[in-house]
C-alpha positions in Angstrom: 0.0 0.0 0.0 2.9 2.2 0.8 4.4 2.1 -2.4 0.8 2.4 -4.2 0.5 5.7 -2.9 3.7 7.1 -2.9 3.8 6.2 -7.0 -0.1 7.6 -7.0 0.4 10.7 -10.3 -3.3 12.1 -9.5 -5.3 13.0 -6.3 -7.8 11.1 -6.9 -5.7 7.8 -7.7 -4.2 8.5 -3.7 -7.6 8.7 -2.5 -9.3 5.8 -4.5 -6.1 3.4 -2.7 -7.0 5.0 0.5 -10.6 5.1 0.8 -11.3 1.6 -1.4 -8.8 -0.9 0.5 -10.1 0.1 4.5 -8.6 -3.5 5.4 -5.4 -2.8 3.9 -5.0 0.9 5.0 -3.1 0.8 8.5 -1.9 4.0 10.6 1.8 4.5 9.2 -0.5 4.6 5.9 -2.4 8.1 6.5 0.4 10.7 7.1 2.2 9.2 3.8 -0.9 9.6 1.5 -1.4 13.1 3.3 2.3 14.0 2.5 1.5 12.3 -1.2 -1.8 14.7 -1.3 0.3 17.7 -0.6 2.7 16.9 -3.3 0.9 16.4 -5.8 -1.5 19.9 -5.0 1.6 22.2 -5.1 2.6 20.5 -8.5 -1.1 21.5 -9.8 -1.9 25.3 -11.2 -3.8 27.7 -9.0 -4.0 29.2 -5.5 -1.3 27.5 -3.0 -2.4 25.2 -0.4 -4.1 26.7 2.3 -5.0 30.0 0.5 -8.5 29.5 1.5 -10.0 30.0 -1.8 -12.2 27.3 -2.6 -12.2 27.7 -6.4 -8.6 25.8 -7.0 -7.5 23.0 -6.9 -6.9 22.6 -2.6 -10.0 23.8 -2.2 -11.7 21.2 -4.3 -9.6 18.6 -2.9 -10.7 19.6 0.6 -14.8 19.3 -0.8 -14.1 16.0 -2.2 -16.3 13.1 -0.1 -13.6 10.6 -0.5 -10.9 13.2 0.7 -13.5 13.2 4.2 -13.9 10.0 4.5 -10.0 9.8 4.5 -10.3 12.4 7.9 -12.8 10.3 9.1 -11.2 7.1 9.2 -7.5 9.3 11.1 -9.9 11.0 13.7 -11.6 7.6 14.3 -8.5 6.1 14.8 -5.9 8.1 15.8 -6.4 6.6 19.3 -4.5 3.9 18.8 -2.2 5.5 16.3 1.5 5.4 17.5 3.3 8.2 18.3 5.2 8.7 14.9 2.0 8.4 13.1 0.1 10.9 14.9 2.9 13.7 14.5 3.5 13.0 10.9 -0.6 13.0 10.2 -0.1 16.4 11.8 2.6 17.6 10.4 1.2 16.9 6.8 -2.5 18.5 7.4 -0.1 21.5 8.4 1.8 21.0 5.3 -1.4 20.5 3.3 -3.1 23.7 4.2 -5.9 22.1 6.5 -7.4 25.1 8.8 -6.9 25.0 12.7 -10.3 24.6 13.3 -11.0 21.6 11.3 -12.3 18.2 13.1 -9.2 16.4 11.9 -6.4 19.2 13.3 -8.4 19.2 16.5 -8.4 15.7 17.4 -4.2 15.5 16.3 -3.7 18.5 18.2 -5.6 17.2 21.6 -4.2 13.6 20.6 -0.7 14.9 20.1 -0.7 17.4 23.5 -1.9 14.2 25.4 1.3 12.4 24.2 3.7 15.6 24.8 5.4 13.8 27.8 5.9 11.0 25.8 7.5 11.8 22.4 11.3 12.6 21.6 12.5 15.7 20.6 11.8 15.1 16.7 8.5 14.1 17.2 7.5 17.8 19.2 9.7 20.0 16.9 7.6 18.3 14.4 4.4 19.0 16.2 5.5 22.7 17.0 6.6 23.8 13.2 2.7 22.1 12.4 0.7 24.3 15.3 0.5 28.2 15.3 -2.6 28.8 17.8 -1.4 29.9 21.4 -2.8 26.8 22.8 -0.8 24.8 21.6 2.2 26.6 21.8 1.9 27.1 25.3 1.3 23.1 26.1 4.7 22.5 23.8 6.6 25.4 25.8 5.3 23.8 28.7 6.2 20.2 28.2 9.2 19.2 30.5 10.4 16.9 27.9 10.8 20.2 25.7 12.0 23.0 27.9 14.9 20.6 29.2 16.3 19.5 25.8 17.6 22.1 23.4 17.5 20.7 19.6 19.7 23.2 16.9 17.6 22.6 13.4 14.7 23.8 15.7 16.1 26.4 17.4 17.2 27.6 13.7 13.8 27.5 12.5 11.8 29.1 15.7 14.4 32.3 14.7 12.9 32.4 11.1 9.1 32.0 12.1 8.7 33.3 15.4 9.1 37.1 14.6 6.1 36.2 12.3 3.9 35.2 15.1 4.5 37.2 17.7 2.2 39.8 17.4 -0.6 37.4 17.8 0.9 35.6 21.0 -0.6 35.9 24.6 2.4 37.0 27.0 1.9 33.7 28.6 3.5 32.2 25.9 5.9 34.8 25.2 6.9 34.3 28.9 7.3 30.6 28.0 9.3 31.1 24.9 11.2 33.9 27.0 12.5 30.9 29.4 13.3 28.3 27.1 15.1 30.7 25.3 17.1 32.1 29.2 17.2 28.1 29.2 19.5 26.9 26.9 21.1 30.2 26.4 20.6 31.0 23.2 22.1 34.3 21.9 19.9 34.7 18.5 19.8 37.9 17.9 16.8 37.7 16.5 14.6 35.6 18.8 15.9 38.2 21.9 15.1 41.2 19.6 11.3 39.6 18.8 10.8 39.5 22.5 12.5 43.1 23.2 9.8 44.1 20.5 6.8 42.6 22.1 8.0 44.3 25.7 8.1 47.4 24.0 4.7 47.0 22.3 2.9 45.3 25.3 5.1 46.9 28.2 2.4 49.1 29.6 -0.2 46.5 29.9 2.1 43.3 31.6 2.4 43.5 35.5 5.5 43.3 36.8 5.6 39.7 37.0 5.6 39.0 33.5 7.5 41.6 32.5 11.1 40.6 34.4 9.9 37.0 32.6 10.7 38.8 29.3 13.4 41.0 30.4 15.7 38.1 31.8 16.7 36.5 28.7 18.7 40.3 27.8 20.7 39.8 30.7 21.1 36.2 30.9 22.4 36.3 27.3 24.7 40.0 28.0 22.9 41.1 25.2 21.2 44.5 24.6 18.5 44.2 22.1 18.0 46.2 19.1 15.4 48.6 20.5 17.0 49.2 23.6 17.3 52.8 23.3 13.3 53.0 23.6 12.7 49.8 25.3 15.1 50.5 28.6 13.2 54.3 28.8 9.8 53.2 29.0 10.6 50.0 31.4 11.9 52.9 33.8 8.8 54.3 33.3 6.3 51.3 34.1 8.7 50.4 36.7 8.2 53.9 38.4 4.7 53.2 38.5 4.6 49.7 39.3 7.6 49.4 42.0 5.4 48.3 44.8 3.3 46.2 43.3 5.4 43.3 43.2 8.9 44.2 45.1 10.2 40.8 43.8 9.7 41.5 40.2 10.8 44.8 40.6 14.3 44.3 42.1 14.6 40.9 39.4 14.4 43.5 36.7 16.8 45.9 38.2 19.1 43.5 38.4 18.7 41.9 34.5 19.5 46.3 33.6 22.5 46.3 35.7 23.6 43.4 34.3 23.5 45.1 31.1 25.2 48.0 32.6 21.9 50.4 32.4 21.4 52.4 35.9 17.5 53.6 35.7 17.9 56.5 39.0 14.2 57.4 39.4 13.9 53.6 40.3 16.7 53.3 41.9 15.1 56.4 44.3 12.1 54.4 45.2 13.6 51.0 45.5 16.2 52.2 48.1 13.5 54.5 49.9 12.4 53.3 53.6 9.0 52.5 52.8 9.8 50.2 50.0 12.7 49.1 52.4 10.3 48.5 55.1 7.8 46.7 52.7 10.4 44.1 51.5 11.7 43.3 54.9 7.7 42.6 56.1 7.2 40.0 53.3 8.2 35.8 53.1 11.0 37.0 50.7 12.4 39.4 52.9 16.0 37.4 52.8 16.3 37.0 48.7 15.5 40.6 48.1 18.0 41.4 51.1 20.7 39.6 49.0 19.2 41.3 45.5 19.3 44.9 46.9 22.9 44.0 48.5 24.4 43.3 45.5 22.7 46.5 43.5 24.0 48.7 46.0 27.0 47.3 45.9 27.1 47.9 41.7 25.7 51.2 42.3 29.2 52.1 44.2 31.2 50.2 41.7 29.9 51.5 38.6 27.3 54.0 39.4 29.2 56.6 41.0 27.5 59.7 40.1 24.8 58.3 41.8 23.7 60.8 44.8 20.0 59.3 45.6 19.4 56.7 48.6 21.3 53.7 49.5 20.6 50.7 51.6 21.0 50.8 54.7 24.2 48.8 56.1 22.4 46.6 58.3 19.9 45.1 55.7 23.5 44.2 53.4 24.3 40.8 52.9 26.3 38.8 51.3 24.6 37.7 47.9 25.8 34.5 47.4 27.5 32.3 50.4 28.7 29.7 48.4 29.4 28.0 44.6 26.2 28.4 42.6 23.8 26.1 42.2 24.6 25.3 38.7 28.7 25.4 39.1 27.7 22.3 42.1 25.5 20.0 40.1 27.9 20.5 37.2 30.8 20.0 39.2 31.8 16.5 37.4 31.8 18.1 34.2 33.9 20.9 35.3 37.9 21.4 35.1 38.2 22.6 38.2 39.1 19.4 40.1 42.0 19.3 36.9 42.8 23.0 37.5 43.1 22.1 41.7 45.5 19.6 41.6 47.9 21.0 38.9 47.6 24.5 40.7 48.6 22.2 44.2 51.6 20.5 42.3 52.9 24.0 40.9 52.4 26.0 43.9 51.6 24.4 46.6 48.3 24.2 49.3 49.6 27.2 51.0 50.1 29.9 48.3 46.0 29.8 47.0 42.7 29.4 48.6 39.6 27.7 46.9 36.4 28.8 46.3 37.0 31.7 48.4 33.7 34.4 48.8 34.3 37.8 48.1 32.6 40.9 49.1 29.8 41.9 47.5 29.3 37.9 47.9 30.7 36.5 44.2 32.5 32.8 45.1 35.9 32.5 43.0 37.7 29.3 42.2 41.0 30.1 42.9 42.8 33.6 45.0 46.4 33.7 44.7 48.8 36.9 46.0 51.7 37.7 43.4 54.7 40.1 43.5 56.2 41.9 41.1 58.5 39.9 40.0 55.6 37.5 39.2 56.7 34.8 42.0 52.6 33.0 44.0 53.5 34.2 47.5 52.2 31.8 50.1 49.3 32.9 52.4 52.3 33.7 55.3 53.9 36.4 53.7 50.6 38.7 52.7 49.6 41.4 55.0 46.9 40.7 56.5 45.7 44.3 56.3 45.7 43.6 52.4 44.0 39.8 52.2 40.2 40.0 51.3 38.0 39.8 54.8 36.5 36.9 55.1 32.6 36.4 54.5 31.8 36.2 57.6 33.8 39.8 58.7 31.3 43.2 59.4 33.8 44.8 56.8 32.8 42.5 54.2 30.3 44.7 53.2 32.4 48.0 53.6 33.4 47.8 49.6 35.3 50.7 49.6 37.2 49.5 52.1 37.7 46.2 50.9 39.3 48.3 47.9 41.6 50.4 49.8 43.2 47.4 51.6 43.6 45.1 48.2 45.4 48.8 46.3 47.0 49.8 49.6 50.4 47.6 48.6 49.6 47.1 45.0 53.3 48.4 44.3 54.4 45.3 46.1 52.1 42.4 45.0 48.5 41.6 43.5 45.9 39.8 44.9 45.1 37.5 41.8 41.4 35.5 40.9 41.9 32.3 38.2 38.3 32.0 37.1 37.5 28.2 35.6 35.1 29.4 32.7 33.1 26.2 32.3 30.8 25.8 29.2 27.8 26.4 31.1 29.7 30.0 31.8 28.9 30.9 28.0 26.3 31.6 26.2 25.1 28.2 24.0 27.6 28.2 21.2 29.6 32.0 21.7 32.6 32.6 23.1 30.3 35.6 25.2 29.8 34.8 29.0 26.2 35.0 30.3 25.2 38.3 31.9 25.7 37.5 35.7 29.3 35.7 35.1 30.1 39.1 33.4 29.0 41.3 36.1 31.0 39.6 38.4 34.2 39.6 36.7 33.5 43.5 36.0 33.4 44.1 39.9 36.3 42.0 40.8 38.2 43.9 38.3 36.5 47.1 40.0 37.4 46.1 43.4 41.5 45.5 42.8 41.6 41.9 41.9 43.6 40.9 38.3 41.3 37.8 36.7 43.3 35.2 35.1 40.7 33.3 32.3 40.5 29.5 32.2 38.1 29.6 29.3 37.1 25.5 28.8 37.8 26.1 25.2 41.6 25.9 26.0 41.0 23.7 29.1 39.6 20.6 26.5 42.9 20.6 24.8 45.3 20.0 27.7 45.6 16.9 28.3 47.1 15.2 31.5 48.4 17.4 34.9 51.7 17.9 32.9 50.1 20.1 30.4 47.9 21.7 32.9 50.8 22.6 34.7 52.4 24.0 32.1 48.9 25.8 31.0 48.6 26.9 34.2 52.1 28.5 34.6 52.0 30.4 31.3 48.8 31.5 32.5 50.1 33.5 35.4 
């Protein structure tokens, strides 16, 4: 039957084998004569398939009784369809021109969202490039299966067709897109402009909520869309009005436009203001906000120092992070760091560096190491301890500028030194660019005295062996 069809030369001759063998016809059958149907349609004159007009060819196809008996026979059975032939009937009524709201697309479309936790990758991109209705772009985005797995050839194609779409998108599934995108860090310029568009377009009518949805992929990525010269200007605005409506929200976006080195200072005037202060410490996210606002005063010092509006006060400031982030832990047996530890204990010993060492405003490092001059690691013993970095735990932690007058006070003598393990998961998917946070940090750390040494994985793949690493490591510093 397979090859019957496939060698079919008219419409009709695919339907008459379809229709007129019932006992012969199994479920792999129906998405190959709807394929076959499609074929031969965009080989006929007249209107392309899907055009709606009922005059041509498609459109006469569609009428034809045989052609619905065809869709009767898939809806009545696609039950028991497997999962390859229920994406591939799909994906060829797509192809075919068939209309969303047609019996047959609604039954492969509930069919095929029933199955989402089920099917590989293939089998949803396929289902994806076949739907266009929020619905059931929303149940894709919010399949597990999906949002965990990044596939390139769709990825490729969701930066040609989404810009197409967007306009008629809910932001729920903008928001969804927005995270798969924040995800699998993807830096297309083009699917991060599309969303930049839709802010700017929708902006005044999202809450807060959504909107640092859509804003974190811009920092995540480092990247500053297109349109940010109008879009940054009017999110100060709704910001200024919506501040207090969500604290959470507010601070989260704050933080994705520092990342991107924008400093909005009306907000900044109401976020550090003792009633919004006093709001945040009231709420069941009093401690998370205490660590966001931390670390945005402390970049408002480092980098925003024309700044003359209200800062936090010293007793809310902690330290933002306490430890190695979340995703440098679980990754930690796909790191080099454990290769990078033992060739850095080999060359210089346990007592000339420290490990994974937490520096004020709270940013963990890998590796702290003191050098002199003369480019000799001097061990822990011979630094002043006037000039070491205080430890987390110290009340001058937070005291920034003084953390950067004791790390410059001997800097004619020796350098405090950070070697940062830049792990893939550092980078945005497939660029040599770091994601926004990893690049705020190293900023600071520059800011606040230290020299950063780069151990980009990129190098760290081709040495092979502690010998080589040692002799990375040493050319290195």
């Amino acid at each position: 039957m397979k090859r019957l069809i496939e060698r079919s030369r008219s419409v009709g001759e695919v339907l008459r084998w379809v229709t007129q063998n019932p006992g012969k016809v199994s479920a792999s059958h129906y998405p190959i004569a709807l394929h076959k149907l499609g074929q031969l349609l965009q080989q006929q004159p007249g209107p392309p398939v899907g055009a709606g007009d009922s005059r041509g060819p498609a459109g006469q196809v569609l009428e034809q009784p045989e052609f619905h008996v065809l869709c009767q026979a898939i809806v009545s059975g696609c039950a028991k369809f497997d999962n390859f032939s229920i994406v591939n009937c799909l994906y060829a009524a797509a192809a075919l021109g068939l209309p969303g709201e047609s019996p047959l697309v609604r039954v492969l479309e509930d069919e095929s969202r029933s199955r989402l936790g089920r099917f590989n990758q293939k089998d949803v991109s396929m289902v994806f490039s076949s739907e266009a209705n929020n619905k059931a772009l929303e149940a894709i985005f919010s399949s597990q299966l999906f949002y965990e797995n990044r596939q390139e050839r769709f990825i490729r194609s969701m930066a040609e067709w989404l810009p197409r779409k967007a306009e008629n998108l809910t932001p729920y599934t903008m928001a969804l897109i927005a995270k798969y995108v924040a995800r699998h860090r993807l830096r297309e310029p083009r699917l991060l402009d599309t969303i930049a568009n839709f802010l700017l377009k929708r902006g005044e009518q999202l809450d807060s909520k959504v909107i640092q949805k859509l804003v974190f992929p811009f920092s995540r990525m480092n990247y500053r869309p297109s349109n940010h010269g109008e879009l940054f200007p009017k999110l100060e605005a709704i910001l200024e009005q919506k501040a207090g409506s969500s604290p959470l929200a507010t601070v989260n976006i704050l933080m994705s436009m520092f990342q991107l080195s924008h400093f909005p200072q009306t907000v900044l005037h109401q976020v550090f203001s003792p009633g919004f202060i006093t709001n945040v410490m009231s709420s069941p996210y009093a401690l998370i906000v205490r660590r966001y606002l931390s670390l945005l005063d402390a970049a408002v010092e480092l980098e925003f120092r024309e700044y003359s509006g209200p800062r936090l006060d010293p007793r809310y400031r902690v330290l933002m992070f306490e430890h190695a982030l979340t995703a440098d832990e679980a990754n930690r047996k796909y790191s080099y760091k454990g290769l990078v530890a033992e060739a850095l204990r080999q060359l210089v010993g346990e007592e000339c560096y420290r490990q994974d060492e937490v520096l004020p405003p709270g940013y963990c490092t890998d590796f702290l190491l003191w050098i002199n001059r003369s480019g000799t690691v001097l061990p822990l013993s011979r630094v002043p301890a006037a000039s070491r970095a205080p430890p987390a735990t110290s009340p001058v932690a937070m005291s920034l500028r003084s953390s950067v007058l004791a790390l410059t006070s001997d800097l004619q003598d020796f350098a405090p030194v950070v070697l940062s393990v830049n792990d893939k998961w550092h980078y945005c998917q497939n660029s040599d660019i770091l994601v926004g946070s990893r690049a705020m940090r190293d900023r600071h750390l520059r800011l606040l005295g230290y020299c950063l040494v780069q151990l980009p994985y990129t190098e760290l793949e081709k040495v092979s062996g502690i010998e080589e690493a040692k002799h990375y490591l040493r050319q290195k510093l």
